[in-house]
C-alpha positions as CSV (number, residue, x, y, z in Angstrom):
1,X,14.3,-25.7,-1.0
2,X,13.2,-22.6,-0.7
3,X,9.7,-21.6,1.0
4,X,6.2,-21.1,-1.1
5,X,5.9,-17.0,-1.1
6,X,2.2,-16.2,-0.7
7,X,1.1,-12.5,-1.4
8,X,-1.7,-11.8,1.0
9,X,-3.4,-9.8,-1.4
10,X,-5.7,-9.8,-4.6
11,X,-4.3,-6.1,-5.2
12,X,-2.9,-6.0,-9.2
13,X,-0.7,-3.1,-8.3
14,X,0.8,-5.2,-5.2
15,X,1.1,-8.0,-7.4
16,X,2.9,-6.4,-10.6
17,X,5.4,-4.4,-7.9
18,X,6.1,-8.1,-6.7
19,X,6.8,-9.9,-9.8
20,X,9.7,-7.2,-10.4
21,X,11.7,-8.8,-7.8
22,X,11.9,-11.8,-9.9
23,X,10.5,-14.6,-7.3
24,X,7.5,-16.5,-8.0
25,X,4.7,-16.2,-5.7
26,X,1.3,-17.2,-5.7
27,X,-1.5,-14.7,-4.3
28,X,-4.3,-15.8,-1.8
29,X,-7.6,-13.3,-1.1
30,X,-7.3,-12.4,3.0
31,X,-10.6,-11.8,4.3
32,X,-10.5,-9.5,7.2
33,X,-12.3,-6.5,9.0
34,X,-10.2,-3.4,7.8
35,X,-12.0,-1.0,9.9
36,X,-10.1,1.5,12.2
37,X,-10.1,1.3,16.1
38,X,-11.3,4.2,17.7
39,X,-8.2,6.4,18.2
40,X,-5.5,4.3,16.1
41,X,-3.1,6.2,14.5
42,X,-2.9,5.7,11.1
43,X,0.7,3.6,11.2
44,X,-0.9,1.3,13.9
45,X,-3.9,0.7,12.1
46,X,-1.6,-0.3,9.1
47,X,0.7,-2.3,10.3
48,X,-1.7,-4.4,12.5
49,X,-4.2,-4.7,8.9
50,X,-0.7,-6.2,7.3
51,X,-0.1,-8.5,9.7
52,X,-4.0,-9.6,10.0
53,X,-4.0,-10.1,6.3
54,X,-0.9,-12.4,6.4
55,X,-2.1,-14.2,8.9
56,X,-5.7,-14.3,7.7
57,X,-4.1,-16.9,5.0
58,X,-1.8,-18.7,6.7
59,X,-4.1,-22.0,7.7
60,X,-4.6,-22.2,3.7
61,X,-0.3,-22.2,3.4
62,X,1.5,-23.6,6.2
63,X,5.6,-24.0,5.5
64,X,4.7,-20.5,3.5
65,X,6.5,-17.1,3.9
66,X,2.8,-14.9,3.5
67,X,3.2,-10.8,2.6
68,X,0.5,-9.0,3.8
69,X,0.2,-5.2,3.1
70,X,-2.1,-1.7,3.9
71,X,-2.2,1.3,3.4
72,X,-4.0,4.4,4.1
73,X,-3.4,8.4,3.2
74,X,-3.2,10.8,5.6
75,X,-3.8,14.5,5.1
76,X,-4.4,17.4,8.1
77,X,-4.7,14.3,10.3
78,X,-7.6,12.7,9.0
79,X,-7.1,9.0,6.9
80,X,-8.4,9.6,3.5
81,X,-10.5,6.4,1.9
82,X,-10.7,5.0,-1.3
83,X,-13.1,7.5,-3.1
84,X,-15.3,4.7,-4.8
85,X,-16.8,7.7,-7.2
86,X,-15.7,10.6,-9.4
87,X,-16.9,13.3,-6.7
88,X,-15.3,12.0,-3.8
89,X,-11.9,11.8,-6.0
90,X,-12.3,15.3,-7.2
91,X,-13.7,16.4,-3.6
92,X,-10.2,14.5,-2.4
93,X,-7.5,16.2,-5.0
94,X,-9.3,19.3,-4.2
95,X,-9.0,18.9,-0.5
96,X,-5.0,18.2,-1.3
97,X,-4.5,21.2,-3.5
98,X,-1.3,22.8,-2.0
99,X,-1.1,20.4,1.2
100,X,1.1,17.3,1.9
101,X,-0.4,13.8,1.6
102,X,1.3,11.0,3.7
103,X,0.9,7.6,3.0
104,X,1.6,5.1,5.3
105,X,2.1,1.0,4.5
106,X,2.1,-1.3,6.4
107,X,4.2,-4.8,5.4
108,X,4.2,-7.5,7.0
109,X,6.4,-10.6,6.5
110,X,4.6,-13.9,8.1
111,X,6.3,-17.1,8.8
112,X,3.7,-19.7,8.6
113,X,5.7,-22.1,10.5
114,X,7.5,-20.3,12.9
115,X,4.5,-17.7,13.6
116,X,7.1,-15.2,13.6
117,X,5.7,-11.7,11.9
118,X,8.3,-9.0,10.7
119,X,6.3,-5.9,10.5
120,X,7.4,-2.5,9.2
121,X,5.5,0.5,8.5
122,X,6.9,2.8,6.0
123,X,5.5,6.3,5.0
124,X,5.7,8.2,2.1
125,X,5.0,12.1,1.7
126,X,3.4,13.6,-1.7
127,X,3.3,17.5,-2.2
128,X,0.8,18.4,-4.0
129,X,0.9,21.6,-6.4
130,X,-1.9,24.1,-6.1
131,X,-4.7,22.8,-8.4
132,X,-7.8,24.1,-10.1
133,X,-11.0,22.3,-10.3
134,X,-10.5,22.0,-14.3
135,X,-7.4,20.3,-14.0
136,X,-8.8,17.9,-11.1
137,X,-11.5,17.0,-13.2
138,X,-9.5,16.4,-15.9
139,X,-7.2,14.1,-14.5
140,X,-10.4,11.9,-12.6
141,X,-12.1,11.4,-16.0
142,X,-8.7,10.3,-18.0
143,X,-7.4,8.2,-15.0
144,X,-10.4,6.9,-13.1
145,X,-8.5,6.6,-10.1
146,X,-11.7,5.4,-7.9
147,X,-9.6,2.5,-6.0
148,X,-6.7,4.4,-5.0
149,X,-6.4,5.8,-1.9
150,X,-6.0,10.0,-2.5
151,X,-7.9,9.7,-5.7
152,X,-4.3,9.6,-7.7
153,X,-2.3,7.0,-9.6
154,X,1.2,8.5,-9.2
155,X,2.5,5.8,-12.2
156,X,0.4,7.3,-14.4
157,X,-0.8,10.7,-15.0
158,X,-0.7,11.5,-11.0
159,X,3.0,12.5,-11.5
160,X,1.7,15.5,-13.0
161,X,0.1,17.0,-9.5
162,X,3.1,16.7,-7.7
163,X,5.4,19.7,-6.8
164,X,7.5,16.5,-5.2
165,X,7.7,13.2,-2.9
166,X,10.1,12.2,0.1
167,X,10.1,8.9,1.2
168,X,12.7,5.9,1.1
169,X,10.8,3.6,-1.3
170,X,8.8,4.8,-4.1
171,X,7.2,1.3,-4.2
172,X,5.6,2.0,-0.9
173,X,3.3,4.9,-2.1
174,X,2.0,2.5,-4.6
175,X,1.4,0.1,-2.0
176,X,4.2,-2.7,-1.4
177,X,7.7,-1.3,-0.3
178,X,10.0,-3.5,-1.8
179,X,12.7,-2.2,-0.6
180,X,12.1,-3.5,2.9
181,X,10.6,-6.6,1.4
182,X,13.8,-8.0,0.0
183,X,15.2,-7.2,3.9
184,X,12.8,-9.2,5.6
185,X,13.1,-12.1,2.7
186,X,16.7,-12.3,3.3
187,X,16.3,-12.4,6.9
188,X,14.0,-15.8,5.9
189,X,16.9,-16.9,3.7
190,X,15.5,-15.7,0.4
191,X,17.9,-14.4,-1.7
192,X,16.9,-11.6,-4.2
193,X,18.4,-11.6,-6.9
């Protein structure tokens, strides 16, 4: 019999990349401190979020295989937030105009009863075209994209302020690389598909 598959996260976009591997899972709400240590790279703080997130949920699933995910952008070496409001997206995509945006996630694959943590980090470069302030505000008021790290939703209307995107796993820029994912799972003797 095969293990419960918790996803450490009450994220929809996490949880609609995860149902297209076919599994069933069930999603629990990890409450933890997300903020930055002073000095932590953007790939540590990640990876050590994912893993507090699985593990944040692992008393409430033991015998469970628990995901646990984070991300953050990056851009001229500073991590980029969540905008919350329609300035700080259009302050954001102004800001990225022209430049390379990194993303970074962090995945981490808990085993509640083992303990054991497999933790990646993968990162994902966008390019951005040069954009005028029309066009950014344009974009914020059709797409809203107030929860999304870099102010963007690159499955929707995002695409369209790209010159292009490098990376292994397009899943990962929308914040669960699933690529990796189905690695880990078969190292815990899940087998997908």
């Amino acid at each position: 019999m095969l293990p419960t598959l918790i996803l450490g996260s009450t994220s929809p976009f996490r949880r609609e990349l995860l149902h297209r591997l076919g599994v069933e899972f069930e999603t629990a709400r990890p409450v933890v401190d997300e903020s930055r240590l002073e000095g932590e790279p953007a790939d540590q703080l990640v990876a050590r979020l994912a893993e507090k997130k699985a593990r944040a949920v692992v008393d409430a699933h033991p015998g469970a295989l628990i995901i646990g995910s984070d991300q953050v952008a990056v851009i001229d070496d500073e991590i980029l937030g969540k905008p919350g409001n329609r300035d700080n997206a259009i302050a954001q995509l102004l800001r990225a105009s022209g430049k390379v945006v990194t993303f970074h996630t962090g995945l981490c694959l808990l085993n509640s009863n083992s303990g054991v943590a497999q933790v990646v980090v993968e990162p994902f470069r966008v390019h951005f075209r040069p954009l005028e302030r029309e066009q950014v505000e344009r974009y914020v008021d059709k797409e809203e994209p107030f929860g999304c790290a870099g102010s963007f939703k690159s499955e929707g209307l995002g695409i369209s302020l790209f010159t292009r995107m490098d990376g292994d796993d397009p899943n990962a820029l929308i914040g669960l690389p699933l690529i990796r994912l189905v690695q880990m799972l078969e190292k815990e003797g899940v087998k997908i598909p």
